[in-house]
C-alpha positions in Angstrom: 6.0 -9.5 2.6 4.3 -7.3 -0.5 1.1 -9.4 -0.2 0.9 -9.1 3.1 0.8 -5.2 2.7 -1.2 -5.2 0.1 -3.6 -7.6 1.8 -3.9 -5.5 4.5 -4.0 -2.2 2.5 -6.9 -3.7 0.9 -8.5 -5.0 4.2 -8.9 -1.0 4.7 -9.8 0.3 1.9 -12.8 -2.3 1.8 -13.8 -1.2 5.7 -14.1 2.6 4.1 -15.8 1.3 1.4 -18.5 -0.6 3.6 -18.7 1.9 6.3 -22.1 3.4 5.6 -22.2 5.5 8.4 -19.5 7.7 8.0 -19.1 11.1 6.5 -15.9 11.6 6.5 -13.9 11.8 2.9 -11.0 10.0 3.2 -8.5 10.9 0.7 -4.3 9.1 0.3 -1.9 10.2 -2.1 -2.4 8.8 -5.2 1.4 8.6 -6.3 2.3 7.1 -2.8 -0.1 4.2 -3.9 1.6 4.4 -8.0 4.8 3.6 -6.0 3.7 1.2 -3.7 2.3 -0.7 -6.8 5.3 -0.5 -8.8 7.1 -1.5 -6.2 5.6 -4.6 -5.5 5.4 -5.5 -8.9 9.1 -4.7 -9.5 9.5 -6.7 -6.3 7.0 -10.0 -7.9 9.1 -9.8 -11.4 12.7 -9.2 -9.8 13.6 -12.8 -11.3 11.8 -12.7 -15.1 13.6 -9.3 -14.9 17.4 -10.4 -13.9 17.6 -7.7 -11.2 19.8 -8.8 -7.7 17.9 -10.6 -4.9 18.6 -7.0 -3.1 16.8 -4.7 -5.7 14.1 -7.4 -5.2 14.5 -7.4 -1.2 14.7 -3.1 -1.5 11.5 -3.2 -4.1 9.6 -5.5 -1.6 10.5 -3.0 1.5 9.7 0.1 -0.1 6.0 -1.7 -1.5 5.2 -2.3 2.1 6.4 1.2 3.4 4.3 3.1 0.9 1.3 1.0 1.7 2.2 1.2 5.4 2.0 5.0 5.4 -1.1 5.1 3.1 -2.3 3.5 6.0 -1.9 5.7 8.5 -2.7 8.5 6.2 -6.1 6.8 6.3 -6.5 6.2 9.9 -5.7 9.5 11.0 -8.1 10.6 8.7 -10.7 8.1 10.6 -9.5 9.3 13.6 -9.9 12.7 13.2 -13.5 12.6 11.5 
């Protein structure tokens, strides 16, 4: 579930980064993406790290929500510019 996130989080950011044609500064909230990223890798080390397979299934969720909303954060931004 946290790869596919970050998978598609990354998809994104690569179509801004290719996009030579637009001017429009697109700009998420760096500590949205710090949480998303510790997160998942709370979520990938839940086992090496002894924690319940709910702190690992809540760590996984929340990854996916933060990149989620940095997301839409970007799109709008597209959107709007």
């Amino acid at each position: 579930m946290v790869v596919v996130g970050a998978i598609g989080f990354a998809a994104l950011v690569l179509q801004l980064r290719l996009r030579k044609q637009s001017s429009v500064a697109v700009l998420t909230p760096l500590w949205l993406n710090i949480v998303a990223i510790l997160c998942a890798v709370t979520a990938i080390f839940a086992d090496l790290l002894h924690l319940g397979p709910v702190v690992m299934l809540a760590s996984a969720l929340g990854a996916v929500i933060c990149f989620a909303v940095s997301g839409i954060v970007m799109l709008r931004a597209l959107r709007k510019g």
